[in-house]
N, C-alpha and C positions, 0 to 999 in steps of 0.2 A: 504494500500500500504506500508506501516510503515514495515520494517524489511524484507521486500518480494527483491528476487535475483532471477537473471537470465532472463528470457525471458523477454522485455518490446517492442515487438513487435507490441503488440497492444493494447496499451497505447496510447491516445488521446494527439500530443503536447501540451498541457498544464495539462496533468498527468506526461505527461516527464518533462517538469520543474521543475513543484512540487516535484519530485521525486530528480530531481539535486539539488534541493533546499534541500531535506531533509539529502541527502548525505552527502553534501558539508562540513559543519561544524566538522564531524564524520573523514573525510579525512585529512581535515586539522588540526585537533586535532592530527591525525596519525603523521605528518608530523612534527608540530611543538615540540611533547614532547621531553623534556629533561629527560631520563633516568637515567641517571648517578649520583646516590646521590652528588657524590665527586663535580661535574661538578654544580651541580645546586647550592654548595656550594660556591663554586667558584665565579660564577656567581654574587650570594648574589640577593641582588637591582637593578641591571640592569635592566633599561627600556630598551623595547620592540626600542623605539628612538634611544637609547644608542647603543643599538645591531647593527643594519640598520646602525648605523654610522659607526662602530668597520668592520662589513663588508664591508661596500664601502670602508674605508679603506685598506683593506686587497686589494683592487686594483690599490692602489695609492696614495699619499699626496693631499691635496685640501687645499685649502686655508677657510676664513671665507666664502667669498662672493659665492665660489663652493658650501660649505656642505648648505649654506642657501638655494641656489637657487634650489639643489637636494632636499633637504627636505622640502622642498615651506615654509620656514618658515623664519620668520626678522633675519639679520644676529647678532643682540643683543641674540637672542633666539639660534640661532647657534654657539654664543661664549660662552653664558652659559653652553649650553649643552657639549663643547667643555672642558673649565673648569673644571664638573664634572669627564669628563672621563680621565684629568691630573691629578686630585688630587688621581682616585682610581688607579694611574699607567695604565692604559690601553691605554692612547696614550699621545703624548708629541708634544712639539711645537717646529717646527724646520725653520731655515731660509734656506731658498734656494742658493745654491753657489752662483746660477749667477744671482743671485739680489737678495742682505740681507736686501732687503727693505719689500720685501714677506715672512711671513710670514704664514706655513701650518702646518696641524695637522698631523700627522703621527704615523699611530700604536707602541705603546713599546714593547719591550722585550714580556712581560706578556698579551700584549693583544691580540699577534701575535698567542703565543703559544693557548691564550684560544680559538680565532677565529676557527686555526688550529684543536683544537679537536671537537670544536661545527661542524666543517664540515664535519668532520671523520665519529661522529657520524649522523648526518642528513643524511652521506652516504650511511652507514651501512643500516640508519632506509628504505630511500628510496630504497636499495636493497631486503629487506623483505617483503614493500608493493608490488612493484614492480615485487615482486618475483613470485607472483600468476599470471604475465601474460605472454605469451609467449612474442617470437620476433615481430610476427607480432603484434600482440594486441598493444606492448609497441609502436612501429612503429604509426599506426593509431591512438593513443591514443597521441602520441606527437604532427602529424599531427593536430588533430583538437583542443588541446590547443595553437596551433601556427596561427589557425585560427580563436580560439576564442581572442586571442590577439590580433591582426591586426585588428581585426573587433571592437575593443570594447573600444577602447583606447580614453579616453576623449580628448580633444584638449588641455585641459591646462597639462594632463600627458607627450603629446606628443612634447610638448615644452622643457620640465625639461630632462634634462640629467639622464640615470640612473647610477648605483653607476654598476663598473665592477664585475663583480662577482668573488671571492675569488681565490685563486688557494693553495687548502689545502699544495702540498708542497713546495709553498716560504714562508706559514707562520711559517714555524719551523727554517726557515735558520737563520744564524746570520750573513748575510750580511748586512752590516751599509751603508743604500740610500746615495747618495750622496750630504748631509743635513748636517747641524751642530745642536744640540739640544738647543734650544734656553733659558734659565732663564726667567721666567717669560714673560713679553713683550705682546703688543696688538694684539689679533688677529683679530681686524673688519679688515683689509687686503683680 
């Protein structure tokens, strides 16, 4: 069954699994690569962690206790991680006007723009996968990843807040949130 396309009409459900099963990896390989020498460069070290944060970012300021609870992780582990990604300038720590008592993480300058092209590119890529289906395919193909979602969602997923998803062009803007950048300062907040 290994590298065979097209008909899987009568394929036994658990030849179709197997089969989603062999795919899956291949697609998501598709999906996730970084093409872009410059860009991977860029990047450097970035954890896979670090990423997932840099984009929920890109949907808004969270405080420690948000990114721990998004990440299902202790919020000591969420301020570490939090730290690394101040010291490589990709995001910075800012108090909130209306109460300088909260303190949240909020994308920088540099981590806006990298966000912004890593999205660019993920768009590009998924317009080429993508590109071998028609309307309707891509249509039904949405459809039942929106019903493998609903359907699939562990109970402790579905408690956790997800991170908003990016909007490639507010990451290029240089509008300044209505934040002040903090020096240093605790973020278990």
């Amino acid at each position: 069954m290994r590298g065979e396309q097209g008909d899987n009409t009568q394929l036994s459900r658990e030849n179709l699994i197997d089969r989603f099963l062999e795919l899956r990896p291949a697609l998501a390989r598709r999906f996730a690569a970084v093409k872009s020498p410059e860009l991977r460069g860029e990047l450097g070290s970035v954890t896979v962690h670090q990423l997932e944060v840099l984009h929920g970012l890109a949907g808004g300021n969270v405080t420690m206790s948000q990114l721990a609870k998004r990440l299902d992780i202790s919020e000591s582990a969420a301020t570490d991680l939090a730290d690394r990604l101040v010291r490589r300038g990709l995001a910075e720590r800012q108090s909130d006007l209306r109460d300088r008592r909260v303190v949240v993480l909020a994308l920088s300058k540099e981590g806006r723009q990298i966000i912004g092209r890593i999205e660019r590119q993920r768009r590009k890529m998924a317009e080429s996968i993508l590109g071998a289906l028609s309307d309707d395919q891509l249509r039904e193909l949405l459809s039942l990843i929106e019903v493998m979602v609903a359907g699939s969602t562990p109970a402790s997923e579905a408690d956790r807040p997800p991170f908003d998803n990016p909007d490639p062009q507010r990451l290029e803007c240089s509008d300044v949130p209505e934040v002040e950048t903090k020096q240093g300062g605790d973020l278990n907040r």
